[in-house]
C-alpha positions in Angstrom: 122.4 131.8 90.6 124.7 133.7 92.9 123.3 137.4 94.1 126.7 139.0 92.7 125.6 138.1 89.5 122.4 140.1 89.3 122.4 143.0 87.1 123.0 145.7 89.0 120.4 148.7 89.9 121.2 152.4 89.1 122.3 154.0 91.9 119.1 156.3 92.9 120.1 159.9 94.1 117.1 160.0 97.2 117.4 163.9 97.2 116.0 163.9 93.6 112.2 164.1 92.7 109.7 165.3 90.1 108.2 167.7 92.6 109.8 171.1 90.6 108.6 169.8 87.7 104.9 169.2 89.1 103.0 168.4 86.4 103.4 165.2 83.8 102.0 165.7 80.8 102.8 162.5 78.6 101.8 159.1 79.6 98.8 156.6 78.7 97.2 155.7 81.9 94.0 155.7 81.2 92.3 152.0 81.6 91.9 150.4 77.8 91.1 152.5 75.5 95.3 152.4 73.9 98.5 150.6 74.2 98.6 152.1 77.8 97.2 150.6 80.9 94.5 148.0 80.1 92.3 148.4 83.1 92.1 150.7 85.9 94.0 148.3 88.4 97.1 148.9 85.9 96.2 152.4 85.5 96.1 152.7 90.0 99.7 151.4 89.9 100.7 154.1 87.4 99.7 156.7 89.3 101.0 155.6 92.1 104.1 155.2 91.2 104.4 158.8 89.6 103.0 159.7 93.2 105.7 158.5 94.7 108.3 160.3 92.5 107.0 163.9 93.5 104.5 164.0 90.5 101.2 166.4 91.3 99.1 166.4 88.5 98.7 163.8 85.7 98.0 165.1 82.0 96.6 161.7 80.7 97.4 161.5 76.8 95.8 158.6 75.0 96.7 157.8 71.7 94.4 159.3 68.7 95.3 157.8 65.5 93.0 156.7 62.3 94.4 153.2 61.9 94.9 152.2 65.4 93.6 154.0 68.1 90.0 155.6 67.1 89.6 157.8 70.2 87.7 160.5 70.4 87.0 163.4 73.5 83.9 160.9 74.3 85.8 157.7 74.7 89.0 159.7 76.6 86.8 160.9 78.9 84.8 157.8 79.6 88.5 156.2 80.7 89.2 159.9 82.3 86.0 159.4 84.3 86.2 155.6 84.8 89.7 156.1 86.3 88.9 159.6 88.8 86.3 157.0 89.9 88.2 154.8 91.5 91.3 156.9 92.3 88.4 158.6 94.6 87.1 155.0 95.7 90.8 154.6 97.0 91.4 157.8 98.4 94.1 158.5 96.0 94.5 162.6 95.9 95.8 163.2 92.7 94.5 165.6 89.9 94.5 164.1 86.6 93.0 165.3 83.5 92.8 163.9 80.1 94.1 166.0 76.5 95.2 163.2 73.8 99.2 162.4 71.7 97.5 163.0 68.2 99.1 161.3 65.6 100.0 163.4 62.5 98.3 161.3 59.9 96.1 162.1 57.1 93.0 163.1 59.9 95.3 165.3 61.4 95.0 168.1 59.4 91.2 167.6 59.3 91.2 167.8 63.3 93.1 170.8 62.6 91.0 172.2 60.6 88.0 171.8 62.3 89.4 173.2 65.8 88.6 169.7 67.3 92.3 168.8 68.8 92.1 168.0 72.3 94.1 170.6 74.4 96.4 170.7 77.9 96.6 174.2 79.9 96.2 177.3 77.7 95.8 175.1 74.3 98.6 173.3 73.9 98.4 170.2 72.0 100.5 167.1 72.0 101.2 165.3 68.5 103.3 162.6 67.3 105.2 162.1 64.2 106.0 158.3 62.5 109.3 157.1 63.5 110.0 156.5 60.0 109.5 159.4 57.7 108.2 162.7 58.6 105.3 164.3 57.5 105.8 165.9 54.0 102.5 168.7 55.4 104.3 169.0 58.8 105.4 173.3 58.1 102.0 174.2 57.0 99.9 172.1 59.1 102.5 173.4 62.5 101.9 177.0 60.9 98.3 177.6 60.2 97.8 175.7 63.9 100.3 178.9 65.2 99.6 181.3 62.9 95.3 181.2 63.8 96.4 181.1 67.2 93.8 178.5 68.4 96.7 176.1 69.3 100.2 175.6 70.7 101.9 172.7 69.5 104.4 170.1 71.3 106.1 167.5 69.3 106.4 164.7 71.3 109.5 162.7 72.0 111.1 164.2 69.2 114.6 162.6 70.1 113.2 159.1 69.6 112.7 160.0 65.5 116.3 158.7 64.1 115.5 160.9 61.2 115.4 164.3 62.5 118.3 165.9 63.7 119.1 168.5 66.4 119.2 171.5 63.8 115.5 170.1 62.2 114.6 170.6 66.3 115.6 174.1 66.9 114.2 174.9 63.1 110.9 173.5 64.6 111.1 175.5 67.6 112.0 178.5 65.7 108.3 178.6 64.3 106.8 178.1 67.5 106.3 174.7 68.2 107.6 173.0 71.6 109.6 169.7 72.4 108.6 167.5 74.5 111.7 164.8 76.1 110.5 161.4 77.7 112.8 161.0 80.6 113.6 157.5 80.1 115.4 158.4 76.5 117.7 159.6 79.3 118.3 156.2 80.8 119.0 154.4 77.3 116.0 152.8 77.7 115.8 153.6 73.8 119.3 152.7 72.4 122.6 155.0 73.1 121.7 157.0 70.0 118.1 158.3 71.2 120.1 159.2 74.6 123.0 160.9 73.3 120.7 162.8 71.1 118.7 163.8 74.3 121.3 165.1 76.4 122.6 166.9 73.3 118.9 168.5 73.4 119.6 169.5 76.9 122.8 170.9 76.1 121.8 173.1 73.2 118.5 174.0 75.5 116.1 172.7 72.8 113.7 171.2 75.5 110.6 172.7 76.8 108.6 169.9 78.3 109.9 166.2 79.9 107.2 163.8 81.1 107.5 160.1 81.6 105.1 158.6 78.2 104.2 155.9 80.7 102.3 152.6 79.5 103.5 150.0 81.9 105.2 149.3 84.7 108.6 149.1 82.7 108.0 153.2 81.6 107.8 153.3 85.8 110.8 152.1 86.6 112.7 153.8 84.0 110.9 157.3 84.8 112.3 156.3 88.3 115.8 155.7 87.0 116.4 158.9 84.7 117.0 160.0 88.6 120.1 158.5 88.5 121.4 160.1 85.1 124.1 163.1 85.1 121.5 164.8 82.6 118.5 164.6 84.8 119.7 167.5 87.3 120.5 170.0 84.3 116.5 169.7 83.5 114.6 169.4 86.9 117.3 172.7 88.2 117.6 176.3 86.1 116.2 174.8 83.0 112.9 176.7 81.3 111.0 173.8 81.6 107.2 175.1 80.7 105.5 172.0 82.6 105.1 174.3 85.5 102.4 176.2 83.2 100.1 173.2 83.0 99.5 173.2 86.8 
């Protein structure tokens, strides 16, 4: 096959970076213990390559959910430590840390309850709806979390849930809770819906964190590309991103 015919890379703008944004506080490298990185070789090239994009400090996020993924703060930071170990072996200087994407099923609430979510920076906590039908407990449980003050809750990757729309976003923000935007929704890497609905998030400034919700080397290269998009510049320049708080 002739070279013309390859499919053609996005045109990377080489001036653009990750660096104002500093901290990413969404992805699944830690070795085995999700549908992330499946050993600490994988989880090395990870971090590398969010290294090499201006990124400063990893916030590893492993999924906890009670049909799936039984993690706990013992076996995330088992991975955590397994992974520091050898990032140190290598002479890697990175910071990484380890909080957890909780899913909201029927332990949720329970974790809630018992103060034992695992937290980023001053509390903040990282959850998950399904992608098909939202919690029918989601206003109380997001409320008592707010309302005791113990937590500050993110919704991740809201734009990715075909069911919610922009005005169920700012509702949700309205009651204190945060949105979190994986980059790559930027790039299409979802379907045109999820990134029209994401740069219509930027617009209407319903965005507080991005972060990259790497697993593979695929989430790299897309985290790479969301460079390349128009939107990208509106959030990594006079945008109240809060990821700067998690430094």
């Amino acid at each position: 096959m002739f070279s013309w015919f390859k499919k053609k890379e996005p045109e990377l703008d080489r001036t653009l970076n990750y660096k104002s944004v500093m901290v990413d506080m969404h992805s699944h490298v830690l070795p085995g213990i999700d549908d992330g990185a499946q050993n600490v070789q994988q989880s090395v090239t990870l971090v590398k390559a969010m290294m090499g994009l201006g990124i400063k400090k990893i916030i590893a996020t492993p999924h906890i959910m009670a049909d799936f993924y039984k993690n706990t703060p013992e076996t995330i930071n088992r991975a955590l430590d397994i992974l520091k170990a050898e990032l140190k072996r290598l002479e890697i200087d990175i910071v990484v840390e380890a909080a957890a994407e909780h899913y909201f099923d029927e332990t949720f609430q329970e974790l809630v309850d018992k103060r034992g979510l695992m937290t980023m920076g001053d509390n903040y906590v990282l959850f998950e709806y399904s992608f098909i039908d939202p919690p029918p407990n989601a206003y109380t449980v997001i409320q008592k979390m707010i309302e005791w003050g113990d937590y500050k809750p993110i919704l991740a990757h809201p734009e990715r849930y075909s069911y919610m729309s922009l005005d169920a976003i700012a509702d949700l923000r309205s009651w204190g809770c945060d949105a979190q935007l994986n980059t790559m929704s930027l790039t299409g890497y979802y379907g045109k819906d999820v990134k029209k609905k994401a740069e219509n998030m930027i617009d209407m400034q319903l965005v507080d964190f991005i972060s990259s919700d790497m697993h593979n080397p695929r989430h790299a290269a897309a985290f790479r590309d969301a460079l390349s998009t128009p939107y990208i510049k509106k959030v990594l320049f006079d945008y109240p991103l809060k990821n700067i708080l998690l430094k």
